[in-house]
C-alpha positions in Angstrom: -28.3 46.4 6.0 -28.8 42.6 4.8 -30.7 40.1 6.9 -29.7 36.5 7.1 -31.9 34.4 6.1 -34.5 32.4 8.9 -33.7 28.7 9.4 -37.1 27.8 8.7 -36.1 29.5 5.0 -32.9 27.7 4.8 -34.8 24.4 5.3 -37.8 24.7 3.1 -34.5 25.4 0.3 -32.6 22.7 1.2 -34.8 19.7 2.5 -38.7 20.4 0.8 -39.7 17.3 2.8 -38.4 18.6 6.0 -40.2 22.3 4.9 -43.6 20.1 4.3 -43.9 18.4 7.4 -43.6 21.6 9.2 -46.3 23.0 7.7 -48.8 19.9 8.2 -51.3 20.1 10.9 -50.5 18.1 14.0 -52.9 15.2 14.2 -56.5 15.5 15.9 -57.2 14.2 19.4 -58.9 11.6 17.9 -55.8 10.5 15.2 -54.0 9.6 18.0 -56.7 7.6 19.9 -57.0 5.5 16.3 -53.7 5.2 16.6 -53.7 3.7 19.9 -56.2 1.5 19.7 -54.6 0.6 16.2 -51.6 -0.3 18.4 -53.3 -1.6 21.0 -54.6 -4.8 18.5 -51.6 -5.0 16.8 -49.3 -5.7 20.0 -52.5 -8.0 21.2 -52.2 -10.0 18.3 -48.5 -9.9 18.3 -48.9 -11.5 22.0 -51.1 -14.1 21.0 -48.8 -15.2 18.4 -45.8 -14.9 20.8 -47.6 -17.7 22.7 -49.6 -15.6 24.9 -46.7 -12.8 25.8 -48.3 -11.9 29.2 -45.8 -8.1 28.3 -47.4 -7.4 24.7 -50.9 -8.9 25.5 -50.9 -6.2 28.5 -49.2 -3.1 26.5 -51.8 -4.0 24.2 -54.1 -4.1 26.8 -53.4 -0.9 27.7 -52.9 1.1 24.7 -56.5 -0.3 23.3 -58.3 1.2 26.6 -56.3 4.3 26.4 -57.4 5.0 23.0 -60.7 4.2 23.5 -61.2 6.6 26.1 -59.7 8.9 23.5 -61.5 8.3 20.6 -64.9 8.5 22.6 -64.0 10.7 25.6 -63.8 9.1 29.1 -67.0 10.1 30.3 -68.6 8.3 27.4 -65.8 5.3 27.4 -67.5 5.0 31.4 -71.0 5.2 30.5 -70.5 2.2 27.7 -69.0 -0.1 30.0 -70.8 0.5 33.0 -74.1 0.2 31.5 -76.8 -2.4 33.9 -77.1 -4.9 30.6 -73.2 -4.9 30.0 -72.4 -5.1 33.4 -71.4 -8.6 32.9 -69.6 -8.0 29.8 -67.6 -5.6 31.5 -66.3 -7.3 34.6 -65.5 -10.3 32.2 -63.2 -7.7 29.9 -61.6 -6.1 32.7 -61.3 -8.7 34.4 -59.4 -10.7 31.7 -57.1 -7.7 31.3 -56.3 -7.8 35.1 -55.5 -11.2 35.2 -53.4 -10.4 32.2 -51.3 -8.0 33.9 -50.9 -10.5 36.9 -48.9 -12.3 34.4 -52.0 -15.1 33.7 -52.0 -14.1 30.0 -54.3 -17.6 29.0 -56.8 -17.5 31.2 -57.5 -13.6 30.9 -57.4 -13.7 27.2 -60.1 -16.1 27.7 -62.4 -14.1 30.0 -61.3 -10.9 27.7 -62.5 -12.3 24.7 -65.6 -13.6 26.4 -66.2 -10.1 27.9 -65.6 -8.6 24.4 -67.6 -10.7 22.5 -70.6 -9.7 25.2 -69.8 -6.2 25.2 -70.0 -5.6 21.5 -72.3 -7.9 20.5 -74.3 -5.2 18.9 -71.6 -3.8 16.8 -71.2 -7.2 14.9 -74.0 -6.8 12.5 -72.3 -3.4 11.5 -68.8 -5.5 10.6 -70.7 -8.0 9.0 -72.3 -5.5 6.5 -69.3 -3.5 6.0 -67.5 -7.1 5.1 -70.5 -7.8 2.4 -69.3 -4.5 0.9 -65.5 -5.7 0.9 -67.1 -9.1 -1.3 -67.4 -6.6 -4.3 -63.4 -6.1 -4.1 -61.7 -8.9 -6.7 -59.0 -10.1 -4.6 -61.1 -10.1 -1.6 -64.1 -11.8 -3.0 -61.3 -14.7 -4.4 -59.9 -14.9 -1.2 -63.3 -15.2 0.9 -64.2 -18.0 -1.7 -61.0 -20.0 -1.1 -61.6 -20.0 2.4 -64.9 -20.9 2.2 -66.6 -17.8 3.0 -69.8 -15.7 1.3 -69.7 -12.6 1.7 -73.7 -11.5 1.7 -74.1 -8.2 1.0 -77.8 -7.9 0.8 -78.2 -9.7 4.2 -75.6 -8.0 5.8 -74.5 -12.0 7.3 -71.6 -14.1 7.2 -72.5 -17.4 5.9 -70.5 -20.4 5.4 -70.5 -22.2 2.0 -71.6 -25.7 2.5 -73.9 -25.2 4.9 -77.6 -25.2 3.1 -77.3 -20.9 3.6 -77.9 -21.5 7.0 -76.2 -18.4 9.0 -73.1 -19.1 11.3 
């Protein structure tokens, strides 16, 4: 007696791309909250350019919280943002992205970024070193100059040219 061939078989013969992406893993927990937050700045900036598009600005709102809470877990999303030193920093950045979804998109992207700006002031030493490593790249480094910027790498600072080395 014969057995017919699976479909699984017949698709793996026919389509190998098809047969590939079955096998993959499925994405980690923590894929998909890079994804969102991913998302969640590009329909932000999407808004901004839009003119302030109170819809995108809150989608992106949204999707940047969800995948925050995600990528870190929710118990540790709460403990970040309700710290007692970035108390202030929080209701600011909440607060923006309330008055965003109350269709004020100006005036909460104002207190957001504010709020943001407050809230991870202690990450942006960490950017700034990891953009002194992207001044080694040639295209990069050519494109930083054009604009006017110097990359630091040692210092780990973002310094304008022009300016006597004085940090910005």
């Amino acid at each position: 007696q014969k057995l017919a061939p699976s479909n699984t078989s017949l698709v793996a013969i026919r389509c190998p791309l098809a047969a590939a992406l079955l096998i993959t893993d499925p994405p980690s927990v923590a894929e998909i909250g890079v994804g969102l937050v991913g998302f969640g700045l590009f329909f932000i900036f999407f808004g901004v350019l839009l003119y302030f598009d109170s819809v995108l600005l809150a989608f992106g709102n949204l999707l940047f919280l969800f995948g925050l809470a995600i990528i870190i877990g929710l118990r540790r999303t709460f403990n970040f943002f309700f710290q007692k030193e970035k108390l202030k920093g929080t209701s600011f950045f909440l607060g923006g992205i309330l008055i965003v979804l109350l269709r004020r998109p100006l005036l909460g992207m104002l207190l957001e970024t504010y709020g943001f700006i407050t809230l991870f002031r202690d990450f942006f030493p960490v950017v700034f070193g990891f953009l002194g490593a992207l001044g080694n790249i040639p295209l990069l480094s050519k494109v930083s100059k054009a604009l006017g910027l110097d990359f630091m790498q040692s210092q780990g600072a973002l310094v304008l040219q022009g300016t006597g080395g004085r940090s910005q």
